[in-house]
C-alpha positions in Angstrom: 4.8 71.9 -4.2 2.6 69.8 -1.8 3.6 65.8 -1.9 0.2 64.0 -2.3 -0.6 61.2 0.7 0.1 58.6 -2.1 3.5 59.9 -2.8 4.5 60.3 0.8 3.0 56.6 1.7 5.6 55.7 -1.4 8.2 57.1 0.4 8.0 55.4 4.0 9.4 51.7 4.8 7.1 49.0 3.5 4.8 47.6 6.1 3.6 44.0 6.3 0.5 45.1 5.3 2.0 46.7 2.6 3.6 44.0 1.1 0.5 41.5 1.4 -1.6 44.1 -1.0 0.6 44.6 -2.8 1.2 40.8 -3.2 -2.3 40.3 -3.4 -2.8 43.6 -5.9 -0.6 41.8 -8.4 -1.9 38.1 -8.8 -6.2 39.0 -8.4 -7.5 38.3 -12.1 -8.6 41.6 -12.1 -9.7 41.8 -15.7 -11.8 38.6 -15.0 -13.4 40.1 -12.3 -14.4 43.5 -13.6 -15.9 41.5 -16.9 -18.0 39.3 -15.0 -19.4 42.3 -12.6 -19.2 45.1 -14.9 -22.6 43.9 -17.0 -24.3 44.7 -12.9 -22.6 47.6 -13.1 -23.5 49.6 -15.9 -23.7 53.3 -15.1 -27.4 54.9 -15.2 -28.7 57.4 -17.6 -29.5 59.5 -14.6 -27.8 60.1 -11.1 -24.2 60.5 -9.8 -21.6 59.2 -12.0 -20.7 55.5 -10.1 -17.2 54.8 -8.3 -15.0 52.9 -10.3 -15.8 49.2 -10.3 -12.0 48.7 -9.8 -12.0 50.7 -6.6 -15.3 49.5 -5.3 -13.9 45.4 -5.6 -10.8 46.5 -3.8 -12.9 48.0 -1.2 -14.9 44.8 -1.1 -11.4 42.6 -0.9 -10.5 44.7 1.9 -13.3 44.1 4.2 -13.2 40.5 3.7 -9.1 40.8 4.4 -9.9 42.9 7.4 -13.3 42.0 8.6 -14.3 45.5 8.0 -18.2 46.3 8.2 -19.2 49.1 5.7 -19.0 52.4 7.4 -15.2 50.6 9.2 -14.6 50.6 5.4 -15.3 53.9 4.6 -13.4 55.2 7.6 -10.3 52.9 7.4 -9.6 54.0 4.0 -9.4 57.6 4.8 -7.1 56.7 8.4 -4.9 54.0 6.2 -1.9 55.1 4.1 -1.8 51.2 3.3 -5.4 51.0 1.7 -4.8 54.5 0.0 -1.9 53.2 -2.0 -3.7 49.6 -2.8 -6.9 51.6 -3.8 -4.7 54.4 -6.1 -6.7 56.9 -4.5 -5.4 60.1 -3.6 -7.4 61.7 -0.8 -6.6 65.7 -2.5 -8.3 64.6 -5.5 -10.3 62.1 -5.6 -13.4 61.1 -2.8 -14.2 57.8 -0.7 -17.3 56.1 -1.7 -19.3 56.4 1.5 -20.8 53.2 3.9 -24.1 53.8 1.7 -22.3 53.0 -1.9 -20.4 50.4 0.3 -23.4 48.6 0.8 -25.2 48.6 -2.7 -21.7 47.2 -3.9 -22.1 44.4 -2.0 -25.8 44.2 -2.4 -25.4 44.1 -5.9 -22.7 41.2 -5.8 -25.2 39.0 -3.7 -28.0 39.8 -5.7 -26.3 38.5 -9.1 -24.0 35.6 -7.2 -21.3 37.5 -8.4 -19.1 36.3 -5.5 -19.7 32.4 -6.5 -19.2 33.2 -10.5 -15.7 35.1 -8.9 -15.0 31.7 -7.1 -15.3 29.8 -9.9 -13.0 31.8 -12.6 -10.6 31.7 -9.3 -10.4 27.9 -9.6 -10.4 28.2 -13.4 -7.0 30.2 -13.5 -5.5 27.9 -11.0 -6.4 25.2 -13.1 -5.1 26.4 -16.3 -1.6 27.4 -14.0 -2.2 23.3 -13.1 -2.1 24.1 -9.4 -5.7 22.1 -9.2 -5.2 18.7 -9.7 -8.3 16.5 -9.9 -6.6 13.4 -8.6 -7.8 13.4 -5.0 -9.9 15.5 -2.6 -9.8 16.0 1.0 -13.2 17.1 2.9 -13.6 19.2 5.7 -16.0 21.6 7.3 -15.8 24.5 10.4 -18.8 25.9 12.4 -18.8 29.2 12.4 -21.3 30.9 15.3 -23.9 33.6 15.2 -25.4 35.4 17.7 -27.7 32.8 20.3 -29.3 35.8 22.1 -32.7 36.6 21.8 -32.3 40.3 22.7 -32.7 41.9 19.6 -35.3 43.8 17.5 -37.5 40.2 16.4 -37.3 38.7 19.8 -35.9 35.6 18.1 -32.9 33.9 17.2 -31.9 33.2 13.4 -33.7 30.6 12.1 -31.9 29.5 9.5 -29.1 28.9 12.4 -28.8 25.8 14.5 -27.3 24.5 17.3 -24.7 21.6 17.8 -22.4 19.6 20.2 -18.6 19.5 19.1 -17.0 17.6 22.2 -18.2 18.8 25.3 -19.2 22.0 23.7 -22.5 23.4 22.2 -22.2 25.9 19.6 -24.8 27.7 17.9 -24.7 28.9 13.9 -23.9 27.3 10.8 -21.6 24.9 9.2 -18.9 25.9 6.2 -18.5 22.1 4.5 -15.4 22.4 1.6 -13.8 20.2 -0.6 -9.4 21.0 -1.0 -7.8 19.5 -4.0 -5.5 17.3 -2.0 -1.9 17.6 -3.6 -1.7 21.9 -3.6 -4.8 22.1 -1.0 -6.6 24.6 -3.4 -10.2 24.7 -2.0 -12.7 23.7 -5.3 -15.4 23.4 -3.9 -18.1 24.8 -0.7 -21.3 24.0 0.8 -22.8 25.8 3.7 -25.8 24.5 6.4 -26.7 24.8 9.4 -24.4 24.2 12.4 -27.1 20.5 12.8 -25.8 19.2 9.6 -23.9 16.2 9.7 -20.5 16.5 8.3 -21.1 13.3 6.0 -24.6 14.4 4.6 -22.4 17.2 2.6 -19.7 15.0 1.2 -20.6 13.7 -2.0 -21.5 17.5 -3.1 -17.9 18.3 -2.0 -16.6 16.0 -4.9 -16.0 17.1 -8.3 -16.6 13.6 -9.8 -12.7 12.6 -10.9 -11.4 11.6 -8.2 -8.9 8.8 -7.3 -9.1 9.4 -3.6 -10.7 10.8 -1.3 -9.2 11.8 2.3 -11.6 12.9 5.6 -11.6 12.7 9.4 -13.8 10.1 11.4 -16.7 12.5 10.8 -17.2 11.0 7.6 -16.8 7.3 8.7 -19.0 4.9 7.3 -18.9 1.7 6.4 -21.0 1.4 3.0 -19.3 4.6 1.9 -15.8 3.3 1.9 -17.3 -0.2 0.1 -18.9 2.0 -2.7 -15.6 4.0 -2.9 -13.7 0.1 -3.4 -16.4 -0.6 -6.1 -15.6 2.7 -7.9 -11.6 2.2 -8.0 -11.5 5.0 -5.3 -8.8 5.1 -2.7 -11.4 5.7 0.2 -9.1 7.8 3.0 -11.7 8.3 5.4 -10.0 8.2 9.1 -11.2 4.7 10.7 -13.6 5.3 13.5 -14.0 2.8 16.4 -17.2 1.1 17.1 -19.3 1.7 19.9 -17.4 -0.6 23.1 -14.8 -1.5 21.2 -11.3 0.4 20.5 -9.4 0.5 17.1 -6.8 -2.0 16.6 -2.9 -0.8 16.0 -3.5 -1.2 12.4 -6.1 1.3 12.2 -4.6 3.8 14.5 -1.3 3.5 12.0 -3.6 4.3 9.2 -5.5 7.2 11.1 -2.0 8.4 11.6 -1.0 8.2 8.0 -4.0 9.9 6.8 -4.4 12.6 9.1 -0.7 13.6 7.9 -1.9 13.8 4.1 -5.2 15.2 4.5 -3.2 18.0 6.5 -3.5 20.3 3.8 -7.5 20.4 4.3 -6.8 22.6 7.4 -4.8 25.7 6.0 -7.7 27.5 4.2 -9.9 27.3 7.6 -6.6 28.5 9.3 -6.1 31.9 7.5 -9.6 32.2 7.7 -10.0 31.9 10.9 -6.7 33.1 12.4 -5.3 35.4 9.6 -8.5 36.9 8.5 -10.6 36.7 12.0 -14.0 35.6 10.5 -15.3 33.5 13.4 -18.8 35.0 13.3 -21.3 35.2 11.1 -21.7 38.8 10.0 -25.0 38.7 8.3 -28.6 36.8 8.8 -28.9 34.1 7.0 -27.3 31.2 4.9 -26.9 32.9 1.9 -25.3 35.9 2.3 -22.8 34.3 4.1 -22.6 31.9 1.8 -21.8 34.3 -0.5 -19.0 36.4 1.6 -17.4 32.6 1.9 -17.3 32.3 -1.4 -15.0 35.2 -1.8 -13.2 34.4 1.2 -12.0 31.1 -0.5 -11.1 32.5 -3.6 -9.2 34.7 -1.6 -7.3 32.3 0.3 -7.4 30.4 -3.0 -5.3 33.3 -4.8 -3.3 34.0 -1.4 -1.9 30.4 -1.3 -1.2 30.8 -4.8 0.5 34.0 -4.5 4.1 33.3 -5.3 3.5 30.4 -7.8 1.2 32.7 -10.1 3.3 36.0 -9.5 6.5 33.6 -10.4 
């Protein structure tokens, strides 16, 4: 009798990428998930009988995990042993939803916000597990670039994209702004704008109201900020910034030290996705459906940096 592909990819040594879906497979909310979508989903009276919601998620997760587009989707599943096995799909029997179905899956998420009410019951688990403490919360944001040409069907560059100077560098797209709960570095909470934004104009939505202290870089200097924070009882841990012609004193540079150790944390959600995950570019026109794919990205990383703890 013939093995199937799923039995034979059961039978090989474990790859890496093996083992991070399977990781991954085992601590998602699943359930959670499928409720929240599956009212979107309801099958039609007429027409093809849908995909599996189940299958059509993981396919979702994937592309965000791989920084697949939708027809890479479709054809990495049928060239993957890996994604067969995480998808419980078996290539004899069962078919691939094509780059078409691909697309109205995540159409449908965007449509409905799905991917923000999937961030939120994320942070809700985590919180129930107490890995999000609401004692303290670092801010931080990353620019992530779109295309700056202007050789494309409109003539025109995206307008919803801007342009800013980071250094000696000028960098054109928008701005991811988060909020990482600062003892477990659980990201709770994202804002996205345009690359022109300043970093500071974003902070106060980046709070969640509770907190004791609140860590940044010199970004988010200012001097009536930190005062309020005093008046409030709030730690304010905003990196000291010097003032024009004049350099910080050894004090301040001990402090900047200090604090730039405990807001370290801030960093490792921007690091997976960014080095990990490879999503430098925005993939889509427009603030909010990539507002939308960073929403699952984070609750992805969320669930990732979690991984042990919750499958423990």
């Amino acid at each position: 009798m013939q093995n199937s592909f799923l039995a034979i990819a059961q039978r090989k040594k474990q790859l890496k990428c093996e083992k991070f879906l399977e990781e991954m497979n085992k601590v998602i909310p699943w359930k959670e998930f499928i409720e929240e979508i599956k009212p979107f989903y309801e099958e039609k009276e007429l027409g093809r009988k849908k995909t599996d919601l189940k299958i059509m998620l993981k396919i979702y997760f994937l592309q965000q995990w791989y920084n697949l587009s939708d027809p890479g989707a479709e054809e990495a599943v049928y060239d993957r042993n890996s994604f067969q096995k995480f998808l419980e799909i078996d290539l004899l029997s069962k078919n691939v939803p094509d780059e078409t179905t691909i697309l109205n899956f995540r159409h449908l998420l965007e449509e409905n916000r799905l991917q923000e009410k999937l961030f939120g019951i994320t942070n809700n688990l985590l919180e129930e597990k107490g890995l999000i403490m609401k004692e303290g919360t670092s801010v931080d944001a990353t620019i992530v670039t779109a295309p700056s040409s202007t050789k494309n069907k409109d003539r025109k560059r995206d307008g919803e994209m801007k342009s800013c100077k980071k250094g000696n560098e000028w960098y054109f797209g928008m701005k991811a702004h988060i909020g990482v709960e600062s003892k477990n570095g659980f990201v709770h909470s994202l804002e996205t704008t345009s690359a022109n934004v300043h970093d500071r104009d974003v902070m106060e939505n980046l709070l969640h109201g509770e907190e004791k202290i609140i860590l940044g870089d010199k970004g988010y200097y200012k001097e009536e900020e930190k005062k309020k924070m005093r008046e409030k009882g709030i730690y304010c841990g905003i990196m000291d910034k010097a003032k024009r012609g004049k350099k910080l004193s050894i004090k301040q540079e001990k402090r900047n030290k200090k604090l730039s150790s405990a807001r370290a944390k801030v960093e490792f959600p921007f690091k997976v996705l960014k080095d990990q995950w490879k999503y430098t570019k925005v993939k889509y026109k427009g603030l909010f459906k990539n507002t939308m794919q960073l929403f699952s990205l984070f609750s992805l990383i969320n669930l990732y940096r979690a991984r042990k703890l919750l499958a423990a």
